[in-house]
NUMIVEX-515081 format. One line per 4 residues: for each residue x, y, z of C-alpha. Coordinates in nm, 4 decimals. Example, Ala and Ser with C-alpha at 12.3 -4.5 7.8 and 13.67 -1.06 7.14 Angstrom:
1.2300 -0.4500 0.7800 | 1.3670 -0.1060 0.7140
This chain:
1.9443 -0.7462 0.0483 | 1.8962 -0.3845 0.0616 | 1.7309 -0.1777 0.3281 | 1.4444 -0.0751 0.0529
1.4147 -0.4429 -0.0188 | 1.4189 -0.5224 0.3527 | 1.1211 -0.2331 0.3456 | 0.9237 -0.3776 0.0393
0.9105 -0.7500 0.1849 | 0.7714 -0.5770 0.5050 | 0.5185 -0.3819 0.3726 | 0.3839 -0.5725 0.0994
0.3442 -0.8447 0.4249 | 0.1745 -0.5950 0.5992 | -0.0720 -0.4824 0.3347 | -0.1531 -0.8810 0.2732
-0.2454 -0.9218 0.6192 | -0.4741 -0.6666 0.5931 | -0.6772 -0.8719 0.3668 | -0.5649 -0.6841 0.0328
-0.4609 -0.9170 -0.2760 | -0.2037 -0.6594 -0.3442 | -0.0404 -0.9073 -0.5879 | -0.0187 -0.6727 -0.9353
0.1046 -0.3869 -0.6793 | 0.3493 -0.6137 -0.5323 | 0.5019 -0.6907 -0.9117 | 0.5269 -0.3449 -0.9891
0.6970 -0.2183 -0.6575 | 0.9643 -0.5240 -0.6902 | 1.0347 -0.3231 -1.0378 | 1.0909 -0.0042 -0.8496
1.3387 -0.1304 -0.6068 | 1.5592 -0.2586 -0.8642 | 1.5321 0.0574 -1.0529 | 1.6619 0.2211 -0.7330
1.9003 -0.0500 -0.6744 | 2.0495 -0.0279 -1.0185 | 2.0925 0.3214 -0.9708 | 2.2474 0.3036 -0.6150
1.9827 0.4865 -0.4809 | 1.8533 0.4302 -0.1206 | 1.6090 0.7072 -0.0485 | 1.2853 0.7201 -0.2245
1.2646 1.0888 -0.4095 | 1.0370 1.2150 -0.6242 | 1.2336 1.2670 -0.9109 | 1.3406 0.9168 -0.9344
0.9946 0.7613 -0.8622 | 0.8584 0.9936 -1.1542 | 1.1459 0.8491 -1.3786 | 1.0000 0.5212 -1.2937
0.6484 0.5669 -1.3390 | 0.7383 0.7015 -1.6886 | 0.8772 0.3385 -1.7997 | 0.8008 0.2773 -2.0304
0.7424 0.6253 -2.2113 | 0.4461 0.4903 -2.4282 | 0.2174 0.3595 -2.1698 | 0.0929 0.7034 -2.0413
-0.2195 0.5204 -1.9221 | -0.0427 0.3596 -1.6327 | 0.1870 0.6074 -1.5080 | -0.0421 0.7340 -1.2624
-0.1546 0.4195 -1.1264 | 0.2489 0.3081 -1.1033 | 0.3370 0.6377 -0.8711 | 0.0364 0.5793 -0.6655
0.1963 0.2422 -0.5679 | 0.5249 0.4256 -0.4965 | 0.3325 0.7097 -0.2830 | 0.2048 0.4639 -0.0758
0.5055 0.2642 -0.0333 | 0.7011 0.5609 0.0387 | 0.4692 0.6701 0.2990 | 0.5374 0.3438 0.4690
0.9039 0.4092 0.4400 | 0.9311 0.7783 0.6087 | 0.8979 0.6078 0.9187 | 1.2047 0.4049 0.8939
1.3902 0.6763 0.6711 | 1.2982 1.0556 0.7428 | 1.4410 1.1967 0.4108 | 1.2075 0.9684 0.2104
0.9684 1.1909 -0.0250 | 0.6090 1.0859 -0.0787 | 0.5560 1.2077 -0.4450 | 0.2547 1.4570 -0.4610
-0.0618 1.3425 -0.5808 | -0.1733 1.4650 -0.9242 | 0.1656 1.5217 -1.0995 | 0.0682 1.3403 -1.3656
-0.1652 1.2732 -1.5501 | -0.4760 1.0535 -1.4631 | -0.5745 0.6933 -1.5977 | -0.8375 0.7250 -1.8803
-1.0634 0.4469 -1.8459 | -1.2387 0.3869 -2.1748 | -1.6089 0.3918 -2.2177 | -1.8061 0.1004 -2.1391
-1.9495 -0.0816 -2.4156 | -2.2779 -0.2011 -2.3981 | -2.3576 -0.5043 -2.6300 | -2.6937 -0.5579 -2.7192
-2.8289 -0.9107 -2.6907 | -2.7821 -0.9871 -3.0724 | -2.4506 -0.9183 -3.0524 | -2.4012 -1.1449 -2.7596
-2.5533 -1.3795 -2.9277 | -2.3494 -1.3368 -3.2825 | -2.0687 -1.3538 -3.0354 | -2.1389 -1.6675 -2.8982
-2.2335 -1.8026 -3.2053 | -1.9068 -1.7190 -3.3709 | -1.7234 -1.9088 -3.0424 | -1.9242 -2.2089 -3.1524
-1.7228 -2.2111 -3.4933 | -1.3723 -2.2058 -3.3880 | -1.1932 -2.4205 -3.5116 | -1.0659 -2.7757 -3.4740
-1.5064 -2.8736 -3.5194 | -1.4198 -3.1696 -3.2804 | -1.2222 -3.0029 -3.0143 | -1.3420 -2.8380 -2.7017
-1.2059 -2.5059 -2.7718 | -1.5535 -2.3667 -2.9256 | -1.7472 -2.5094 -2.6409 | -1.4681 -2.3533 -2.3977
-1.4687 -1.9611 -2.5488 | -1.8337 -2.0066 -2.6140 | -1.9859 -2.0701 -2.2366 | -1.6965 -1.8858 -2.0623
-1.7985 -1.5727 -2.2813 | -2.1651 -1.6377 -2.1882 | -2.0895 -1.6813 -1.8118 | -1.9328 -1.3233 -1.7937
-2.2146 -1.1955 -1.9864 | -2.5055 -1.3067 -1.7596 | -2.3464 -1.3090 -1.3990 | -2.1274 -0.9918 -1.4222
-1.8066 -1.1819 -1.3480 | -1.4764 -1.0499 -1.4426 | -1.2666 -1.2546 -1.6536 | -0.9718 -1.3158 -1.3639
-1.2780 -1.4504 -1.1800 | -1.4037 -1.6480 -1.4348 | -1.0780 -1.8277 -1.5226 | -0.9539 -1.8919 -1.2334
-1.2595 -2.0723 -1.1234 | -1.1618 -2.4005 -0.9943 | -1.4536 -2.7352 -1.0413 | -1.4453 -2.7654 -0.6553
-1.6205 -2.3761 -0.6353 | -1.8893 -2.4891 -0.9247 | -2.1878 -2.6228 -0.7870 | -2.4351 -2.6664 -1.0315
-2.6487 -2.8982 -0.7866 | -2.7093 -2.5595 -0.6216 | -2.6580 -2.3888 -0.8619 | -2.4215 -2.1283 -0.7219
-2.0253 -2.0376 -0.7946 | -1.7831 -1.9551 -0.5542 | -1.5394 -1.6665 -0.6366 | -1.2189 -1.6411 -0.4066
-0.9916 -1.3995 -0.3519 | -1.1929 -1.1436 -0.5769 | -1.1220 -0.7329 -0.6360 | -0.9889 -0.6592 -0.2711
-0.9423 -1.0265 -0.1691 | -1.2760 -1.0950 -0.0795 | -1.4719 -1.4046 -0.1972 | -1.7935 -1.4302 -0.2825
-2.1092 -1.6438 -0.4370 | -2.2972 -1.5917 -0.7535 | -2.6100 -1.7722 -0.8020 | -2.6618 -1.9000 -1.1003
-3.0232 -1.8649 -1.3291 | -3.1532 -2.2150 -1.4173 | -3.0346 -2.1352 -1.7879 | -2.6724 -2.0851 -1.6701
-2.6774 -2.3869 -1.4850 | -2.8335 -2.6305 -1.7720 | -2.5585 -2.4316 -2.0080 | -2.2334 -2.5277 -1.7741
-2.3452 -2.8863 -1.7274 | -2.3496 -2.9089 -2.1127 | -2.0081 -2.7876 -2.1077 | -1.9204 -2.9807 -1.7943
-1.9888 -3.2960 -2.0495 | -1.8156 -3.1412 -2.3131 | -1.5160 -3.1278 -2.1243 | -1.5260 -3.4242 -1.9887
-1.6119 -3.6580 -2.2930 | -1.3201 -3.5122 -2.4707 | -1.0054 -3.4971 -2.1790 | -1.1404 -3.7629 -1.9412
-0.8676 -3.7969 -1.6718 | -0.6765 -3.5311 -1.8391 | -0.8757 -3.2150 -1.7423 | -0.6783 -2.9974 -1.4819
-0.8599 -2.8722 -1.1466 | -0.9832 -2.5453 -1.3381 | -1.3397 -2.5585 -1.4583 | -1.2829 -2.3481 -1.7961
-0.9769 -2.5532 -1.9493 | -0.7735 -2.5264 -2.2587 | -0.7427 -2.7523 -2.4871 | -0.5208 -3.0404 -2.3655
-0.7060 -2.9695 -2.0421 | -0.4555 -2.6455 -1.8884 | -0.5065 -2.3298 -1.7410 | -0.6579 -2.0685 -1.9908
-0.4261 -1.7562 -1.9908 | -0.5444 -1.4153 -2.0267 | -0.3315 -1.3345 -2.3481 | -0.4674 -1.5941 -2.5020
-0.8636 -1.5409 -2.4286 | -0.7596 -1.1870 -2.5865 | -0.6740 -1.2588 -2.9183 | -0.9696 -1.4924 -2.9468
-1.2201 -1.2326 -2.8618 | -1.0672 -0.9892 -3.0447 | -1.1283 -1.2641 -3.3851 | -1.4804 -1.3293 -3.2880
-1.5137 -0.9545 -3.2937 | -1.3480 -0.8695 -3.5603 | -1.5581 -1.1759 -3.7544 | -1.9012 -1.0444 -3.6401
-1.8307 -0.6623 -3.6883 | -1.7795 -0.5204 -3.3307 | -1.4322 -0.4473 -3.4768 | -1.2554 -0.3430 -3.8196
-0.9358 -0.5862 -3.9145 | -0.6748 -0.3408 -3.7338 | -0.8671 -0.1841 -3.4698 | -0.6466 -0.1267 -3.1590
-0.9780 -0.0768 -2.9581 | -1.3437 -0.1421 -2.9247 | -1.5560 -0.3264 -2.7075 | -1.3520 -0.5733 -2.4759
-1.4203 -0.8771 -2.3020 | -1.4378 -0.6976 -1.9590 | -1.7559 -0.4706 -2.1374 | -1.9317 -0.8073 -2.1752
-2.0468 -0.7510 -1.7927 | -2.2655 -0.4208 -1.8625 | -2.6238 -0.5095 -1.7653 | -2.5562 -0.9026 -1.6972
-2.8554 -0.8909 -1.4240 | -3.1096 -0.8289 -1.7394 | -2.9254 -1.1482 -1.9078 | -3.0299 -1.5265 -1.9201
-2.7654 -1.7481 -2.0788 | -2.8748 -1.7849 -2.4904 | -3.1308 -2.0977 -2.5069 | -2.8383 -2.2478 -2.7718
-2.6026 -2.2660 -2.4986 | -2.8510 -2.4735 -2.3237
């Protein structure tokens, strides 16, 4: 193990016990130290933690946010190697977030309505995308959160959902509008009519009863979108399922999800 990797384990430790998730940071800094390790390098510069940012060169939209996670490892590792340079701020340029999208309620509810006519018509699929896509829409929840719900933080006697380890590794609850609640124990039964003892210990399931993946939720929202006109066949952006959570606090879950 090298002295950077000796570093990395120690920081990324030390930043966890802080109370910070730190996981997609962690991922990318473990990609840094082998860059430097595959080029023999043992002292952070600038130069080569630019060269790294810039991988790969198409992605301009994360380059920033890749040397801010070297600039504050680096910092960290000045005090254990004094020729270590912290890469100046602004040197490239910054992440473009793209407009917020706000849906209006029809298209919500054409959205929804398309989720209902996935296909196989007898498989829980359509009753999955459908009610996870109207939970983000009416509570504000972020996708992550939504996915990774587990049945033991859905309490629909109370009527509240508990989120864990959320944006900066807090948790928190959500209460839930009488609508919402009457929706998810439809789905509840949905689910488990057609996996029984097969559903896994997430709430929102695939169909054979596993974790839904991110990729995957993706491509179906970017169908239903393209199939009710929020996107042309070909369209490399548009609204996105993270948009769905503009003005959820004016939202009640659709009365046909009920």
């Amino acid at each position: 193990m090298t002295g950077l990797s000796t570093a990395l384990e120690r920081y990324l430790s030390m930043r966890q016990g802080l109370g910070y998730n730190y996981q997609q940071q962690a991922r990318r800094l473990v990609g840094f130290v082998s860059f430097m390790e595959e080029r023999r390098a043992t002292t952070i510069t600038t130069k080569l933690a630019v060269a790294w940012a810039t991988l790969p060169p198409d992605r301009h939209a994360s380059w920033a946010l890749r040397l801010a996670d070297v600039r504050g490892f680096a910092r960290y590792v000045t005090s254990i190697d004094p020729k270590t340079e912290v890469p100046p701020a602004r040197i490239l340029p910054p992440l473009k977030r793209a407009k917020p999208y706000v849906y209006s309620d029809v298209e919500i509810r054409a959205l929804l309505a398309a989720a209902l006519a996935l296909p196989p018509a007898n498989g829980l699929r359509r009753w999955t995308y459908h009610y996870l896509f109207g939970l983000i829409a009416v509570t504000g929840m972020r996708l992550s959160e939504a996915i990774g719900l587990q049945g033991s933080d859905v309490d629909l006697d109370e009527g509240v959902l508990t989120v864990r380890q959320s944006k900066f590794g807090k948790s928190r609850l959500v209460p839930l509008h009488r609508t919402t609640r009457k929706a998810l124990l439809r789905y509840v039964e949905q689910r488990d009519t057609h996996l029984g003892s097969r559903c896994g210990p997430y709430f929102f399931v695939a169909e054979r009863g596993g974790r839904l993946l991110h990729q995957y939720v993706y491509r179906v929202f970017w169908r239903l979108s393209r199939e009710i006109g929020l996107r042309h066949p070909g369209d490399h952006t548009g609204p996105r399922v993270h948009d769905l959570r503009q003005n959820a606090e004016s939202r009640k879950m659709p009365s046909d999800a009920a």
